[in-house]
C-alpha positions in Angstrom: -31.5 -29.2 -4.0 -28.9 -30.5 -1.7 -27.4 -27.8 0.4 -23.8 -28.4 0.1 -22.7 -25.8 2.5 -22.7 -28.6 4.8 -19.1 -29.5 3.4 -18.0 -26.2 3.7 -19.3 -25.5 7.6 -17.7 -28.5 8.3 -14.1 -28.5 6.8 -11.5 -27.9 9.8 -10.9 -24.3 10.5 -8.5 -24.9 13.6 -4.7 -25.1 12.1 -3.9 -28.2 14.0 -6.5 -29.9 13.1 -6.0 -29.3 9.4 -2.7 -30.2 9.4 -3.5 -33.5 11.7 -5.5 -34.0 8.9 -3.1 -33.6 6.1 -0.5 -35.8 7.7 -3.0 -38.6 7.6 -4.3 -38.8 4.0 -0.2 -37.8 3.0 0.9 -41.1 4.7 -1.8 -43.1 2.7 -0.9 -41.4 -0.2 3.4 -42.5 1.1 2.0 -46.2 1.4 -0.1 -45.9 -1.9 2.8 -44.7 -4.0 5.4 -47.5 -3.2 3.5 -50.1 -3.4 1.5 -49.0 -6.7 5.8 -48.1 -7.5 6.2 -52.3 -7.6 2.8 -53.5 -8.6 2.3 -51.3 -11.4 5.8 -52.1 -12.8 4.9 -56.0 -12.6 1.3 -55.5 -14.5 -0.8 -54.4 -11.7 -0.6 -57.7 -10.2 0.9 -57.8 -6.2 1.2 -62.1 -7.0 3.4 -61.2 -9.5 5.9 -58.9 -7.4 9.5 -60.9 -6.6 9.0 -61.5 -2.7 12.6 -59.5 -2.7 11.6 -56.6 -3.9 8.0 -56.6 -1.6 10.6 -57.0 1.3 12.9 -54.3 0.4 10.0 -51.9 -0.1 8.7 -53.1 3.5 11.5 -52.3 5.3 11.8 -49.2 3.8 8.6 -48.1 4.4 8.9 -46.1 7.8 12.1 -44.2 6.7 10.0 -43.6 3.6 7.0 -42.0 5.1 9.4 -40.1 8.0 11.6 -38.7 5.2 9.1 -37.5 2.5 7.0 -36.0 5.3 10.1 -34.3 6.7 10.7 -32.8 3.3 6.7 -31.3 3.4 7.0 -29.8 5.9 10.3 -28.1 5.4 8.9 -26.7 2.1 6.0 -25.5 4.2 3.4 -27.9 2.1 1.1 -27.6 5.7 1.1 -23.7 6.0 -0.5 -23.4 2.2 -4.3 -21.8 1.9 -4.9 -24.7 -0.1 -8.5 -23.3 -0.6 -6.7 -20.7 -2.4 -4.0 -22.5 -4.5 -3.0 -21.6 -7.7 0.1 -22.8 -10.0 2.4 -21.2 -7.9 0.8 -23.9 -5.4 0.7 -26.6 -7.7 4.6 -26.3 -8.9 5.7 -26.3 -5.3 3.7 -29.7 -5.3 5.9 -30.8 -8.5 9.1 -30.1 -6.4 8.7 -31.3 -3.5 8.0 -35.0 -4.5 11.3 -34.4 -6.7 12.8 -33.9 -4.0 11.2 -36.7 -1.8 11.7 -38.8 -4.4 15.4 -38.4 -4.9 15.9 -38.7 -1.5 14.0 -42.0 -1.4 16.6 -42.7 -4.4 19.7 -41.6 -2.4 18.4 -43.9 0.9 17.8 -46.9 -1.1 21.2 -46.6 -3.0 22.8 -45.9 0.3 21.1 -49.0 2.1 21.4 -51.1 -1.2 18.2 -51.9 -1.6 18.0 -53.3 -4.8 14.3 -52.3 -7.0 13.7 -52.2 -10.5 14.9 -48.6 -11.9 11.5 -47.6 -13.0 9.6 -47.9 -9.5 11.3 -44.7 -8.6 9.6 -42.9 -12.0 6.0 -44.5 -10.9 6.2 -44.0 -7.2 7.1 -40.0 -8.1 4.1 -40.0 -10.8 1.7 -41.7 -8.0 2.7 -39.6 -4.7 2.6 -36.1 -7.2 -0.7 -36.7 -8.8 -1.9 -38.2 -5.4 -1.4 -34.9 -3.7 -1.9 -32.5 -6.4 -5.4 -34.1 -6.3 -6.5 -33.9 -2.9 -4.8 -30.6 -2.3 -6.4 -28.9 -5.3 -9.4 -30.9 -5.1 -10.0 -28.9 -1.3 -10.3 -25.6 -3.7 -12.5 -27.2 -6.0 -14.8 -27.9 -3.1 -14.3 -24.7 -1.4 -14.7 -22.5 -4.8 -17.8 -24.8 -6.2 -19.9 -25.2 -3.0 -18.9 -21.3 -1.7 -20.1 -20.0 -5.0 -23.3 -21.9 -4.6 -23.7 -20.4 -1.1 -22.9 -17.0 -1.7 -25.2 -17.0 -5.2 -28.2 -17.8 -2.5 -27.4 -15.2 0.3 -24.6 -12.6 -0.9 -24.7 -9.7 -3.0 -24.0 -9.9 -6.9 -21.1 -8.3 -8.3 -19.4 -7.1 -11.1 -15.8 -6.5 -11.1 -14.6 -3.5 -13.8 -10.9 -4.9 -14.7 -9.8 -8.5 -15.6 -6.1 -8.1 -14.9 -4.3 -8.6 -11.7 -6.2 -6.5 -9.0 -9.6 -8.0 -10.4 -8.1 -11.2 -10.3 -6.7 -11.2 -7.0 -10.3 -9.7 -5.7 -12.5 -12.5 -7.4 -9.9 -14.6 -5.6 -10.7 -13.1 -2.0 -14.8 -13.2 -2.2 -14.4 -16.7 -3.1 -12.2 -18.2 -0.4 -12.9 -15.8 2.4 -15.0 -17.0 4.8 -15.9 -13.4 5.5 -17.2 -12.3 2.2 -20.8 -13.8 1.0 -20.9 -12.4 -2.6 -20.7 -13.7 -5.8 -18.8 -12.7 -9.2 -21.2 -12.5 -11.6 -18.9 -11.2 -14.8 -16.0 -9.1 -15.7 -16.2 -6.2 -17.8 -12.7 -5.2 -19.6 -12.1 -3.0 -22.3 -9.3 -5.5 -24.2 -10.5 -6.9 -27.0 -8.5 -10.2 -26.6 -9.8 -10.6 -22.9 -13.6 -10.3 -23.9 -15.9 -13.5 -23.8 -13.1 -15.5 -22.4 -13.5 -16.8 -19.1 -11.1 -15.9 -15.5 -11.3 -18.5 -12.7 -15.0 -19.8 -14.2 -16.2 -15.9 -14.4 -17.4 -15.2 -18.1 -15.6 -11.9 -19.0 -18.7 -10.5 -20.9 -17.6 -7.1 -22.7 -16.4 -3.4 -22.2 -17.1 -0.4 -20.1 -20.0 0.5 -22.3 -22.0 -2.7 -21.6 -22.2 -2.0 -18.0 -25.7 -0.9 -17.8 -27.1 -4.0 -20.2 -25.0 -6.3 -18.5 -25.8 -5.1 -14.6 -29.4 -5.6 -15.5 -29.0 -8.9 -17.7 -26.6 -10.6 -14.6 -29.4 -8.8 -11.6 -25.9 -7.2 -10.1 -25.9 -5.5 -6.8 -22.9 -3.9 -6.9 -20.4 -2.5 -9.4 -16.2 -3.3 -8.1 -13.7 -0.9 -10.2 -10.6 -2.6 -10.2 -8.7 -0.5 -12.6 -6.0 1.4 -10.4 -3.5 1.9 -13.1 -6.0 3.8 -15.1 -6.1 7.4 -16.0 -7.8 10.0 -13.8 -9.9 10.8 -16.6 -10.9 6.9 -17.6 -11.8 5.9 -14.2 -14.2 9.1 -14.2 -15.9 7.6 -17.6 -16.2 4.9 -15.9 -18.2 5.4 -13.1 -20.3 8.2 -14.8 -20.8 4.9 -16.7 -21.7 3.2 -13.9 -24.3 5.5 -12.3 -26.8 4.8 -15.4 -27.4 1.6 -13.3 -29.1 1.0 -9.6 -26.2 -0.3 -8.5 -24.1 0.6 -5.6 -20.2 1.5 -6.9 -17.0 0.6 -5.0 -13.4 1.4 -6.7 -9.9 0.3 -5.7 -8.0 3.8 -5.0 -4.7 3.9 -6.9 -1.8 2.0 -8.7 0.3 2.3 -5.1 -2.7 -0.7 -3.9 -1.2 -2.9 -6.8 2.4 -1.9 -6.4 2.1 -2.6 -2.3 0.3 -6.1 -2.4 -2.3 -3.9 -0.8 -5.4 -5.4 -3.0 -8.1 -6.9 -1.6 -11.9 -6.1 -0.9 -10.9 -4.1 2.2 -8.9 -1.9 0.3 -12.3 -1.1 -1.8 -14.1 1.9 -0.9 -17.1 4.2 -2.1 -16.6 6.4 -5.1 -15.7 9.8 -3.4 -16.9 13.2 -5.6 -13.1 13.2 -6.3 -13.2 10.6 -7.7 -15.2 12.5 -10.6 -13.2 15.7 -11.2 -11.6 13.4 -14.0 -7.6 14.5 -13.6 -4.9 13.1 -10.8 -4.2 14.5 -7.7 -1.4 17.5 -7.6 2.1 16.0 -7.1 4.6 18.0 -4.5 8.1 17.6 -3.8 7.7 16.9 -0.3 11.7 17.6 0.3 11.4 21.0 -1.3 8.7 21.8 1.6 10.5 20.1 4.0 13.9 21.7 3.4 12.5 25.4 4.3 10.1 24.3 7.3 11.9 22.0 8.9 13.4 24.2 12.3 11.2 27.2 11.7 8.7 28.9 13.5 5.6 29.0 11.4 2.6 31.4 11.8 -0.6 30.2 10.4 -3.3 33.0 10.7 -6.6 31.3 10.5 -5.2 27.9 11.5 -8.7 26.7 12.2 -10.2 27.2 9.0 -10.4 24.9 6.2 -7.4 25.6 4.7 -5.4 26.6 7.3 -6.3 23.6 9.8 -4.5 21.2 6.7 -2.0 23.6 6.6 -1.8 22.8 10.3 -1.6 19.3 9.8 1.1 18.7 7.1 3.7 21.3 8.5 3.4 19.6 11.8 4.7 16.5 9.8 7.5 18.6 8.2 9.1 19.0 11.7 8.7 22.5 12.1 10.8 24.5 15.1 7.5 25.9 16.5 4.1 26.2 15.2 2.0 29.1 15.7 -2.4 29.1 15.1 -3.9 32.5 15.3 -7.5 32.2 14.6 -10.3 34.3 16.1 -13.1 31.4 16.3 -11.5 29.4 19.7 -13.8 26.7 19.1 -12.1 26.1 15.3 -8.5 26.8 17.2 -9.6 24.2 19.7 -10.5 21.3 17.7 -7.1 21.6 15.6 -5.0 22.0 19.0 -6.3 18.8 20.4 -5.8 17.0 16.8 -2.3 17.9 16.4 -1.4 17.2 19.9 -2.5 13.7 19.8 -0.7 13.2 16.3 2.2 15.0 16.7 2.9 14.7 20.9 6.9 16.1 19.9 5.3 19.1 18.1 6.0 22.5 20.2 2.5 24.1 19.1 1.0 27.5 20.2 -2.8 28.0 19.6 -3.5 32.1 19.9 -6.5 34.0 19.3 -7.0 37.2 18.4 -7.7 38.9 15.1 -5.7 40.0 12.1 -7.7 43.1 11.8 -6.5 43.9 15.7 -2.9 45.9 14.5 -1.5 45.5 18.4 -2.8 41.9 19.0 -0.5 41.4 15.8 2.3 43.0 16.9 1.8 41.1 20.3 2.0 38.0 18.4 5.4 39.1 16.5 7.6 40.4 18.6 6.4 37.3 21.0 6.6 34.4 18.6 9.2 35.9 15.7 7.8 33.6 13.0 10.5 33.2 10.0 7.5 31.9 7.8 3.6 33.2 7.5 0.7 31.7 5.8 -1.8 33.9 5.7 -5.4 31.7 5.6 -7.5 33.9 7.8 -10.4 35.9 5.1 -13.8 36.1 4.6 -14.6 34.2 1.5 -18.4 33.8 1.4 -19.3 35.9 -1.4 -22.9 36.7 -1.1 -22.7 37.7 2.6 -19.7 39.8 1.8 -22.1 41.1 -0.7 -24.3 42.4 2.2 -21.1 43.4 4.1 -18.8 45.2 1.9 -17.3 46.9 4.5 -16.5 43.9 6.4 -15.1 42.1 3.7 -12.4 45.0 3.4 -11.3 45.3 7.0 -11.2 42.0 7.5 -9.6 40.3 4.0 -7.5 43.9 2.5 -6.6 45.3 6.5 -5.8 42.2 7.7 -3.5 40.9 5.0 -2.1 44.8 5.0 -1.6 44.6 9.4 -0.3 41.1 9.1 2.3 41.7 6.5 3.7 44.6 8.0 3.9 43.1 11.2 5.9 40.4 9.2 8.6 42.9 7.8 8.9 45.0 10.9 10.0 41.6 12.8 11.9 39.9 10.4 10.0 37.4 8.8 11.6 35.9 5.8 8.5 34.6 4.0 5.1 35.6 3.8 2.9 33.7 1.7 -1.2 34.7 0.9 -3.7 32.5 0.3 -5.5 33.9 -2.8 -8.7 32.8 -5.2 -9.4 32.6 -8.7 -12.2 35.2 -7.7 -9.7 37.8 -7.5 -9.3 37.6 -11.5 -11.9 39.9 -13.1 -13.9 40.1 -10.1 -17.6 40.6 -10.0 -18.1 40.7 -5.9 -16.8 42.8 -3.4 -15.2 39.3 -2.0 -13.0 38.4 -4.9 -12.0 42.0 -5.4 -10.9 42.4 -1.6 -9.1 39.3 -2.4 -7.2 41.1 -5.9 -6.5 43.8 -3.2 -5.0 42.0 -0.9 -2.5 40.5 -3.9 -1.5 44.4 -4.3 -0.7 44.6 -0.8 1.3 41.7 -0.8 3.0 42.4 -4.2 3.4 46.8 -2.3 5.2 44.8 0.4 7.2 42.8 -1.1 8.6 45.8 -3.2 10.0 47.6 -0.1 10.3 44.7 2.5 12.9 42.2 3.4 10.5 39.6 3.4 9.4 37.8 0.3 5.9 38.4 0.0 4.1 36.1 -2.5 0.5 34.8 -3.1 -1.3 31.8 -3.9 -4.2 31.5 -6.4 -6.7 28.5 -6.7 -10.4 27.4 -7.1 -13.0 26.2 -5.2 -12.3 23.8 -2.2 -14.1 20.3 -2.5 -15.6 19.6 1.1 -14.7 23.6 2.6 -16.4 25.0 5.4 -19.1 26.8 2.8 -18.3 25.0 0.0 -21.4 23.2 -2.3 -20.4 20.0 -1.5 -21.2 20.2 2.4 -24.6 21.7 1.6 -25.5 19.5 -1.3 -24.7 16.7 1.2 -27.1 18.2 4.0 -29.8 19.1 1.5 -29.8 15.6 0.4 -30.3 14.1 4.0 -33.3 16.1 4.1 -34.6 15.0 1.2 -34.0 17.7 -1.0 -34.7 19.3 -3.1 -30.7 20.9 -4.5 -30.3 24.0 -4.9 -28.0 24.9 -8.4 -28.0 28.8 -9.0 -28.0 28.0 -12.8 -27.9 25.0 -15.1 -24.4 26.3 -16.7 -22.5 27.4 -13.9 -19.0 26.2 -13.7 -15.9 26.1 -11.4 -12.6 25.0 -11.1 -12.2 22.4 -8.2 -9.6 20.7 -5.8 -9.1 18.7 -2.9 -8.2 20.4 0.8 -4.9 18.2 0.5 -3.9 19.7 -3.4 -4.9 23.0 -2.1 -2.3 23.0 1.0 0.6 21.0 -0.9 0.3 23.8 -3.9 0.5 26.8 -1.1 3.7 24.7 0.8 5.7 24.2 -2.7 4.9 28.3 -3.7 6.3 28.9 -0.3 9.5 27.0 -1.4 9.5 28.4 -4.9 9.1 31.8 -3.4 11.2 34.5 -4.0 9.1 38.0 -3.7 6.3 39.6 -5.1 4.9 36.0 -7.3 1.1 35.1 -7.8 1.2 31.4 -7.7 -1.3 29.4 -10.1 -2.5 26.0 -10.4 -3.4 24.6 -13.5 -6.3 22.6 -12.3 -7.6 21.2 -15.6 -11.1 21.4 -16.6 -13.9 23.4 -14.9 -16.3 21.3 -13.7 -20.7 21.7 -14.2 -22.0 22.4 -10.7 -25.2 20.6 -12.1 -23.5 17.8 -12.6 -21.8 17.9 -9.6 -25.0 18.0 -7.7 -26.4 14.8 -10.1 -23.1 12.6 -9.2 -23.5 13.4 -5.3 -27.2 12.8 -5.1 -26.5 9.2 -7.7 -23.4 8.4 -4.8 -26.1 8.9 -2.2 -27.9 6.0 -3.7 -30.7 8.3 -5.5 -31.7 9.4 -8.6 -31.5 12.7 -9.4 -35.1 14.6 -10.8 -36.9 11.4 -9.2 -35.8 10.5 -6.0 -34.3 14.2 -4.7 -35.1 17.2 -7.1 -33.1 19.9 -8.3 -33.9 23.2 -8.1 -32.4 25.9 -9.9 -32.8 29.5 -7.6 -30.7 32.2 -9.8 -27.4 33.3 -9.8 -26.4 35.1 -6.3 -25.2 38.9 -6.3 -21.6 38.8 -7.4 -21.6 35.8 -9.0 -20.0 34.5 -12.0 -21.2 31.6 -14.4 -17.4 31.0 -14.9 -14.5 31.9 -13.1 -11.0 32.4 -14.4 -7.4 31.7 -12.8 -5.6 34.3 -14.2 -6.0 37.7 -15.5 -4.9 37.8 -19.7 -2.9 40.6 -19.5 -0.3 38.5 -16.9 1.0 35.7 -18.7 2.6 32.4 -17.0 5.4 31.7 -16.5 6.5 27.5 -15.3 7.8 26.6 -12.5 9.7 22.9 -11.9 6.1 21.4 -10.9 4.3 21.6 -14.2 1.4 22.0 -12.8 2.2 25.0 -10.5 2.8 28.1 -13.1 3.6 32.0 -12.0 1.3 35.5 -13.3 3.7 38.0 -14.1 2.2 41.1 -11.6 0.9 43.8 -13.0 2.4 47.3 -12.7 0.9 49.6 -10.4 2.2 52.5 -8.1 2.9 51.2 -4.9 3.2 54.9 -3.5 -0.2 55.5 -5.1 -2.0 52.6 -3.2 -0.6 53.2 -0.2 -2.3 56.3 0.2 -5.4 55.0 -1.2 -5.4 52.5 1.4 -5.3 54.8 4.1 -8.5 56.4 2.6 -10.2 53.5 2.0 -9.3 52.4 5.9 -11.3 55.6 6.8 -14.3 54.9 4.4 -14.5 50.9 5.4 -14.2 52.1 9.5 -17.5 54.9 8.7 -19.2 51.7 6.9 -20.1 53.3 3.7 -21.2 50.6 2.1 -21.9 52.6 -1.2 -19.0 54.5 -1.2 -16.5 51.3 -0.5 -17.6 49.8 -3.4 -16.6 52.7 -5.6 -13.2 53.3 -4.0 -12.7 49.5 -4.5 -13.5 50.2 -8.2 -10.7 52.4 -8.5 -8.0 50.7 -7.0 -9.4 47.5 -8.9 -10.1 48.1 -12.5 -10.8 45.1 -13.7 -13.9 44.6 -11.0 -16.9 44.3 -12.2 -19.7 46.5 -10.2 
């Protein structure tokens, strides 16, 4: 077969040289229509044409051509992608030889040349269908020869979503000259759109004909263009998808279509996100902003996970100073040099020291006078808290305790904890340090001037010790993944939702609050482990295997967000709700935690646990 890429290697790339080009064949197509105007009208014979009327058209020739190429080019007729023209194109076409035309009418009238009436009707039908053809004609090349091209060399593709951000991608891999795919079909799930045909692609059924379909068309990659779609349907979808080889890319969000920001660029790889199946947790960002902006914020483990976002979006909320306390330097480093690069304004102090340390802490308050504290800095990792019980309180129920009472004695007007939902019911020394550590806060709050409140969520998708990061690095290596058991579940969110819920509770605050978020379903950590290893471009049990190794001391095949016996209460984000605290005796725990400060400083591991029972009914030794 002919290789017709010749045509498309060789069409003028260079501006100039383009337009050059289009001036030319436009002043044929000038000449062609006036004199097809008169010879047309006189039965298509030039013989027959009154030598007046051949003179009047003659003379008028130059001011002809000058004019209606005067009038393309102020409606722009040379800066058009004609390679990409559509009706909007073609009806700009339409009025622009109107308008030539009746000023070709105007100069004639003015001049008093004299024509028959209906050479103006034949010379506007010639010029418009003249240039609608070669203008359109240039796509028809471009679109039938490209395709032809790209079939050979490019990757195949099928685009999820026939409306308007599918249509405008199909439209960009066929007239870019940096994409070398092919469209193979559509998928939609309208009824009225399937086996039609958009732009010459065949729109060939619904979601669930994905898999027959990627193997009847050989497709290579799988396009979701469905950014107006539910959480929930885009994660059918691409569970949909991964029952096929082939590679998936998705267009983000509505804000894409609503931007004019679609395009293949704007197309990225499905992100485990992408398959928790709900949308992302909404904040009002001036709520946050109206009780940051012009403090002085201390974030105690500011390199962490949490903290280092925490880091990040108060330094956008135009904070009077920000404070990060963290006792790894090399985590407090990395954040420092990322905040001073993004934020140059920002008046940022990077401390280290530890929470646990009760004079470094009041070093750091009577310095600094924070007005607002986030408290990020905990151990969280539950089976080597399990080994270190005694660590788990010094560090998680001391610290919070040494922190907040560094807060009240110095003023600070808020004082928000980061919490777990492993805190609810616990069944490891880890989440019940964390339950203690809501007591303290909720004792504090009860005789301090400063609101004390915490903040209660799930897992973190992509934390320092999280699964994701070790499913990731087990699957470099070739596996196999490790699930502790085939029903586990947890409640997950992003490092962004996380933050954003623990700024809004901050602003919501008023003392002595457990913030929740209601974070939908629970999600299988099996099939969490099966999506990342399909994402990775394997399948799961063949490619990388999956090994299941037990269920770790002190942990749960479920966890819960709130305890029953506390209720919830809503707050104006309906996704952010309030426990009612229990009742305890504050005077009570305070003198249980100074006993339990002298049996966690001896190390008695055994003894800890039993104490911790005590003051924690609901954990679970």
């Amino acid at each position: 077969m002919k290789d017709n890429s010749f045509f498309i290697k060789h069409i003028p790339k260079n501006k100039w040289a383009q337009m050059v080009v289009f001036l030319a064949v436009d002043t044929a197509i000038i000449c062609l229509s006036a004199f097809l105007g008169l010879i047309v009208r006189f039965d298509l014979s030039w013989a027959a044409v009154p030598p007046e009327y051949k003179a009047v058209v003659i003379r008028y020739l130059p001011t002809y051509i000058t004019g209606t190429l005067a009038v393309f080019l102020f409606r722009k007729m040379y800066d058009i992608v004609w390679s990409a023209a559509g009706v909007r194109e073609a009806l700009n076409i339409v009025a622009t030889c109107v308008i030539a035309t009746l000023l070709q009418t105007g100069g004639m009238m003015i001049l008093q040349f004299r024509v028959p009436r209906s050479y103006y009707l034949i010379s506007f039908v010639v010029l418009c269908s003249s240039v609608l053809t070669v203008r359109l004609s240039y796509r028809i090349c471009v679109s039938l020869f490209g395709s032809e091209r790209r079939g050979r060399n490019g990757k195949r593709i099928m685009i999820a979503g026939a409306g308007t951000s599918g249509t405008v991608i199909l439209k960009e891999i066929y007239t870019s000259s940096f994409v070398n795919d092919t469209v193979v079909c559509f998928v939609d799930d309208d009824k009225n759109k399937i086996g039609k045909i958009l732009n010459g692609v065949p729109i060939e059924g619904n979601r669930y004909d994905i898999p027959k379909l990627a193997e009847k068309y050989r497709v290579d990659e799988i396009y979701i263009a469905m950014p107006s779609a539910p959480a929930q349907g885009r994660k059918d979808i691409i569970d949909i998808c991964q029952k096929t080889d082939c590679k998936v890319k998705i267009l983000p969000g509505i804000y894409q279509l609503l931007n004019d920001e679609v395009s293949v660029s704007k197309l990225r790889e499905v992100q485990i996100e992408d398959l928790l199946g709900r949308e992302p947790i909404r904040v009002n960002l001036d709520e946050i902003l109206g009780y940051v902006s012009g403090k002085t914020i201390l974030v105690t483990g500011g390199g962490g996970s949490i903290g280092s976002e925490l880091c990040r979006q108060i330094a956008g909320h135009n904070p009077k100073r920000l404070i990060i306390f963290d006792v790894y330097e090399n985590n407090a480093y990395d954040i420092q040099q990322e905040l001073r690069k993004s934020h140059p304004e920002l008046d940022l102090v990077v401390l280290i020291g530890s929470v646990r340390n009760t004079h470094r802490m009041e070093s750091v308050f009577s310095t600094y006078r924070p007005d607002i504290v986030y408290h990020a800095a905990a151990h969280k990792h539950v089976p080597l808290m399990e080994d270190s019980p005694c660590e788990a309180i010094k560090n998680n129920v001391f610290g919070t305790y040494k922190t907040a009472k560094a807060a009240d004695k110095y003023g600070t007007k808020r004082f928000v904890l980061i919490s777990t939902d492993k805190a609810v019911n616990p069944t490891n020394i880890m989440g019940a340090s964390k339950r203690l550590c809501e007591m303290v806060v909720q004792m504090m709050d009860a005789r301090s001037e400063t609101d004390c409140v915490a903040v209660r969520f799930g897992n973190v998708l992509g934390s320092n010790g999280s699964v994701i990061p070790l499913f990731k690095k087990q699957i470099e290596a070739g596996g196999p993944v490790t699930v502790t058991h085939p029903d586990i579940i947890r409640y997950f969110m992003t490092i962004p939702e996380a933050v954003s819920l623990v700024l809004q509770a901050g602003a919501y605050a008023k003392g002595g609050e457990i913030f929740v978020l209601d974070m939908g379903k629970p999600v299988k950590i099996l099939d969490l482990a099966e999506n990342l290893i399909r994402l990775s471009g394997y399948e799961p049990y063949v490619d990388i295997p999956i090994e299941f190794t037990g269920l770790r001391p002190g942990e749960k095949l479920y966890e819960e967000l709130l305890m029953g016996e506390e209720g919830l209460q809503d707050t104006p984000n309906k996704l952010i709700h309030i426990g009612k605290p229990i009742e305890f005796d504050a005077e009570w725990l305070r003198e249980k935690l100074d006993e339990l400060y002298e049996v966690a400083n001896r190390d008695e591991n055994g003894r800890i646990r039993e104490m911790v029972k005590e003051l924690v009914p609901t954990y679970q030794l």
